[in-house]
N, C-alpha and C positions, 0 to 999 in steps of 0.2 A: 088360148093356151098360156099356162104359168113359164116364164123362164124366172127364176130364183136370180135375186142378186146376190150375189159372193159376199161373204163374213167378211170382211177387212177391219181393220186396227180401229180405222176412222170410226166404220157405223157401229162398233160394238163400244165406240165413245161416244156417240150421240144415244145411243140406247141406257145407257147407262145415265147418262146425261138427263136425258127424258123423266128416267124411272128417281133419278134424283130430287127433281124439281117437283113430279106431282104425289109422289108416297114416302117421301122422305126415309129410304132405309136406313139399317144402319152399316149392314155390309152388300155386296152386289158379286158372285163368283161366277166366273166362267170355268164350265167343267167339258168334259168328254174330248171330243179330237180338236177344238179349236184349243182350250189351255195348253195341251199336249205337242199344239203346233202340226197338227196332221190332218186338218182340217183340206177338204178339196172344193170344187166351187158347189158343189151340190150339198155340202154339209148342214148340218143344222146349228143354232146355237142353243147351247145348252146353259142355260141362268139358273143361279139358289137367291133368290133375295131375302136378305136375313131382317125384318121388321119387328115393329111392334102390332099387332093385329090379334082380337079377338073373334076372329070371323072363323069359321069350320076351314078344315086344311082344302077343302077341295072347293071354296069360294073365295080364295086369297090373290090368286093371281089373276083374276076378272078385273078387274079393275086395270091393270097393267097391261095384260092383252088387249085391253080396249084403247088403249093408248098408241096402238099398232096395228089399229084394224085393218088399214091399206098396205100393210107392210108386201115385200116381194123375198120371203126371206124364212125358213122355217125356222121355229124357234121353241123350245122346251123348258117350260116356267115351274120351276116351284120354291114357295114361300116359307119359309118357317120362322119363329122369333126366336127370340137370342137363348130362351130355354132350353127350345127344343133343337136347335142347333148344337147347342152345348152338352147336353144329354145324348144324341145319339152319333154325336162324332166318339165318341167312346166305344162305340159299340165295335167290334170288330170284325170288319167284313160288312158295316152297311156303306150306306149311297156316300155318305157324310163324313165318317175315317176316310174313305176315299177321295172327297171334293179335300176335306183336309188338310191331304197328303200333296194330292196333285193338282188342285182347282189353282185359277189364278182370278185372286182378287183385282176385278176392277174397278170396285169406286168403296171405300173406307170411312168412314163418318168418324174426323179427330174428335 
């Protein structure tokens, strides 16, 4: 039987941490009820990792889930580069006006 480890401050800084060290992004956001702080111990975490990657949008994040394969802990990845990030945060009323708005950036590349 799965019991899920609960989202806390720490693991979604070693996550990040992780995702630093082997894909080099340039931003890392946390979106949905954990940025929002409403997160409860069964929640997911929801990541945008903002890269540079020529890879198709739905083979971007394989690499990075593989990184967490034994993880105890549900998680919702998607990847986009700084393009495509920046094009459809414009957009009003997508995913991305939204991360935004209310995402909370947790790791920044100065």
């Amino acid at each position: 039987m799965f019991t899920q480890e609960p989202i806390t401050e720490e693991l979604v800084q070693e996550i990040a941490r992780k995702i630093v060290e082997n894909v080099h992004p340039r931003r890392i956001i946390a979106f949905g009820s954990y940025a929002r702080g409403e997160h409860k111990s069964d929640s997911d975490l929801d990541l945008i990792v903002e890269m540079e990657t020529d890879k198709p949008f739905y083979e971007r994040g394989m690499p990075i889930a593989a990184l967490f394969r034994d993880r105890r802990w549900a998680m919702d990845l998607l990847v986009y580069t700084p393009e495509e990030f920046a094009e459809q945060r414009r957009v009003s009323g997508s995913l991305l006006s939204t991360v935004e708005r209310e995402g909370k950036v947790i790791y920044e590349r100065s």
